[in-house]
C-alpha positions in Angstrom: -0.8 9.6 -19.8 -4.1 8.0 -18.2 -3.7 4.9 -16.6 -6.3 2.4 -15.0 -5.6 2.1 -11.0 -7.6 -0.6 -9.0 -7.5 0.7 -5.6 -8.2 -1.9 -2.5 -8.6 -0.6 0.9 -10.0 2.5 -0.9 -12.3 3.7 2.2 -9.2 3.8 4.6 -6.9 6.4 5.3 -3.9 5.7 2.5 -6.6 4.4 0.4 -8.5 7.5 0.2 -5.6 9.8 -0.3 -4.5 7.4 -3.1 -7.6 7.6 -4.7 -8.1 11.3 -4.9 -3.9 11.6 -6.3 -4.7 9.7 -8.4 -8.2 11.3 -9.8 -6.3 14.7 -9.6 -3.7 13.3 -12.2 -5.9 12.5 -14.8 -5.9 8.6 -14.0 -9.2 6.4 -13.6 -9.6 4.6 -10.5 -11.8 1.6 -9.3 -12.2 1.6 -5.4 -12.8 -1.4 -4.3 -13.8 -2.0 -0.4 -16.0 -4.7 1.1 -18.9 -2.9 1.8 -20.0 -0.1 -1.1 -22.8 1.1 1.1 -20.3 2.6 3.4 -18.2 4.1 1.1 -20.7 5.6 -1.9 -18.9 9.2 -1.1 -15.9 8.1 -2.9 -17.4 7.8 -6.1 -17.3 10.5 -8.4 -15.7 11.6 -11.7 -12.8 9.3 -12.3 -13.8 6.8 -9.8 -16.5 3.8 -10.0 -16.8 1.8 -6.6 -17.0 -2.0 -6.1 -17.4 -4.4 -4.0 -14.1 -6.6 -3.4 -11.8 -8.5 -0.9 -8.2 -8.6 -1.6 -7.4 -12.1 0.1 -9.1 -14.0 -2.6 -7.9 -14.3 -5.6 -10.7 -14.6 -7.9 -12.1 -11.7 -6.5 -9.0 -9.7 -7.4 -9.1 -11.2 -10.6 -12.4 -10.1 -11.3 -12.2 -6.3 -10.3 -8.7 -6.2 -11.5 -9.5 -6.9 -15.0 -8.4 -3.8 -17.1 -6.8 -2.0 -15.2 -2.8 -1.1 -15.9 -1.9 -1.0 -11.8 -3.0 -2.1 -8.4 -2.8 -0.2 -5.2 -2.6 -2.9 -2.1 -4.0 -0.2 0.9 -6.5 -2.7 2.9 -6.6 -3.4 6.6 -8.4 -6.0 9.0 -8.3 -5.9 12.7 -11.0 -8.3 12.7 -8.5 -11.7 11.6 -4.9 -12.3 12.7 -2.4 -9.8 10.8 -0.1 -12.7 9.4 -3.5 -14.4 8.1 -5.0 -11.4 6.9 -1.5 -10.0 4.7 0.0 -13.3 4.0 -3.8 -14.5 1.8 -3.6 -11.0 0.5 0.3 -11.4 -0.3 -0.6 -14.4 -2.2 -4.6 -13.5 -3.8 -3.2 -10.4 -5.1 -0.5 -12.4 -7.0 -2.9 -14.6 -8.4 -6.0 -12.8 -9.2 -3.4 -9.6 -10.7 -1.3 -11.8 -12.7 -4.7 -13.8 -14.2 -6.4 -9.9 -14.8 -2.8 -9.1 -16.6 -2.1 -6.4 -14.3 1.3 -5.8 -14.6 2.6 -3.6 -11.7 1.3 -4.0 -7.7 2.2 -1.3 -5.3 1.5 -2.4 -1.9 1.2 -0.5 1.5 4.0 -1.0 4.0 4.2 -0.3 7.9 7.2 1.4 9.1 7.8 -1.0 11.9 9.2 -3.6 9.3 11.8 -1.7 8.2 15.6 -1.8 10.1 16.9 -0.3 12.6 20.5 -2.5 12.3 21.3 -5.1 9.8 18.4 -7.5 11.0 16.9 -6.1 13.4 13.3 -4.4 12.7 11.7 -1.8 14.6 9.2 -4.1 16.3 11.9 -5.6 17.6 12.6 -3.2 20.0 12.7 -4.0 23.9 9.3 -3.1 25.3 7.5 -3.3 21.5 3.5 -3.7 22.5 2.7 -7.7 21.2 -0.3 -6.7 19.8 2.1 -3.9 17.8 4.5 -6.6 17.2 2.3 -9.5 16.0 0.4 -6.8 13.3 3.5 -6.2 12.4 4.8 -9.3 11.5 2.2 -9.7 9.5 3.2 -7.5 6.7 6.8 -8.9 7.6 5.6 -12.1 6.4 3.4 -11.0 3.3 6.8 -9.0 2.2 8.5 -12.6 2.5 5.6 -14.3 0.5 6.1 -11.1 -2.4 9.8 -11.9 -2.2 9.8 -16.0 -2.5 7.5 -15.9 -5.3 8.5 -16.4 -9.2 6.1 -13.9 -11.0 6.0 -11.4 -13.8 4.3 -8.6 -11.8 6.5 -6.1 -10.6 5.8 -5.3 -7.1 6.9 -2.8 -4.5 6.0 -2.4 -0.8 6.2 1.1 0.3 6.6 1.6 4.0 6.5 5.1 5.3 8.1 6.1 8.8 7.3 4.2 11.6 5.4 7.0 13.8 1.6 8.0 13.7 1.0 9.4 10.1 -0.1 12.9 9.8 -4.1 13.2 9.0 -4.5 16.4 8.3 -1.1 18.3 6.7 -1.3 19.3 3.4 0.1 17.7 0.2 3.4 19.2 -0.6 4.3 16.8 -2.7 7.7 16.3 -1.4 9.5 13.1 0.0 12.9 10.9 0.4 13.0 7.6 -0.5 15.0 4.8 1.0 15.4 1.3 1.2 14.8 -1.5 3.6 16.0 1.1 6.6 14.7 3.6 8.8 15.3 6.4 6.9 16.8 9.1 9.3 15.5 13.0 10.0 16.0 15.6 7.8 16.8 18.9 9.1 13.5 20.6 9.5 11.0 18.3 8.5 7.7 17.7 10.2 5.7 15.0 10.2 4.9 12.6 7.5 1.4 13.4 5.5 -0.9 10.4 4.5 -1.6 13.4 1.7 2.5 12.8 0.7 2.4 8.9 1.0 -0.9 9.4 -1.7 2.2 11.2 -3.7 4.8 8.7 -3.4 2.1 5.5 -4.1 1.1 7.3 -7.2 4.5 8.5 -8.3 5.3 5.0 -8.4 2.8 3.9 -10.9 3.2 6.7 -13.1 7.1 6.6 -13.0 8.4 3.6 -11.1 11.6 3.7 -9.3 12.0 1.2 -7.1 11.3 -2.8 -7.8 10.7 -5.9 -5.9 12.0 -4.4 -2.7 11.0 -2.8 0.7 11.5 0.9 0.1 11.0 3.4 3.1 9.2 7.2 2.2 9.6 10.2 4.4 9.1 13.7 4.7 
C-alpha cells in the first residue's frame, strides 16, 4: 500500500537512502531540506522537493500536511547539538501532531546507545568532547520524545556506533535491538547507510518497535 513519507534531512547521507527506499517501494515522498537549490537532483518521479527546517514547528506543520509518516534524518554542525535536536525533538512534535501525522521515525547515533546498564558509549574514557557533546544531543532530544504526552508514535533508530558504510550495497538484511549495543554477528561486515534506508522504511510500512531507542545492525 502507498503511503505519504515527509523526509527532512533529505540531502544527507540517511536522508537520501531513505528517500530512494522509499521511491523504490511504491511510496510518495516529500524531501524537504533548507536549501532546494542545492538539492534539485533529488526530485524525480515519486519525490517533490521543498524547502523546510525541522526545528520549527510551523514549518513542520506546513510541509507535513498530508502525509501518513515522517522521517527525522537532519543534521547541523553549524548550532550546538543539544540546541539543534532538542528544538527539533520538540518542533517535530508539534508541527506533526497539528499536520495529523501519525507515526515519526527519527535518526539515532549509535553512541547513545549502552554499553552497561547506564553507561552510553560516549561515555567511554578518552571519548573526543566534541564527539561527546553531539552526542548528547540526540541523548537529550530522545529524553524530550520520552517526557512528552502525545499521540504520535515515535521511534528513534540508532544504527552501530562505527563509521557507516557509504558505498555497500542494499541487502536488505538487519538485527534489531533495543536500547544496547547490539553485539557482532558472526561474519557480518559493516553496516550500509543502503540497509539503515531498509530498516527506516520497514518501519513505516510495518512498524515494530514503539516509543523506544531501538539499535539496527548488520
Amino acid at each position: 500500500m502507498s503511503s505519504r513519507i515527509v523526509v527532512f534531512g533529505a540531502g544527507g547521507r540517511a536522508g537520501r537512502r531513505a528517500v530512494a527506499e522509499a521511491v523504490a517501494r511504491g511510496h510518495r515522498v516529500t524531501a524537504v531540506v533548507r536549501d532546494t537549490d542545492k538539492y534539485r537532483d533529488l526530485a524525480g518521479d515519486g519525490v517533490s522537493v521543498v524547502a523546510g527546517d525541522m526545528t520549527r514547528a510551523d514549518s513542520v506543520a506546513e510541509v507535513a500536511a498530508g502525509h501518513d509518516a515522517a522521517i527525522g534524518a537532519a543534521a547541523r554542525v553549524d548550532m550546538p547539538s543539544e540546541e539543534f535536536y532538542v528544538g527539533a525533538a520538540h518542533a517535530l512534535l508539534d508541527g506533526l501532531a497539528r499536520a495529523g501525522v501519525g507515526r515519526l521515525v527519527f535518526l539515532g547515533i549509535g553512541s547513545t546507545l549502552e554499553t552497561a546498564p547506564g553507561v552510553a558509549v560516549h561515555d567511554a574514557p578518552g571519548t573526543p568532547e566534541e564527539h561527546r557533546a553531539f552526542s548528547l544531543g540526540h541523548a537529550a532530544a530522545l529524553d524530550v520524545l520520552r517526557a512528552a504526552e502525545t499521540d504520535i508514535d515515535w521511534l528513534v533508530v540508532a544504527p552501530p556506533p562505527v563509521f557507516l558504510d557509504e558505498d555497500a550495497p542494499r541487502t536488505g538484511t538487519y538485527r534489531t535491538g533495543d536500547h544496547r549495543v547490539l553485539p557482532s554477528a558472526d561474519g557480518a561486515s559493516g553496516f550500509s547507510y543502503a540497509d539503515l534506508a531498509v530498516a527506516l522504511i520497514d518501519e513505516i510500512d510495518s512498524p515494530k518497535h514503539h516509543r523506544s531507542l531501538t539499535a539496527v545492525a548488520a
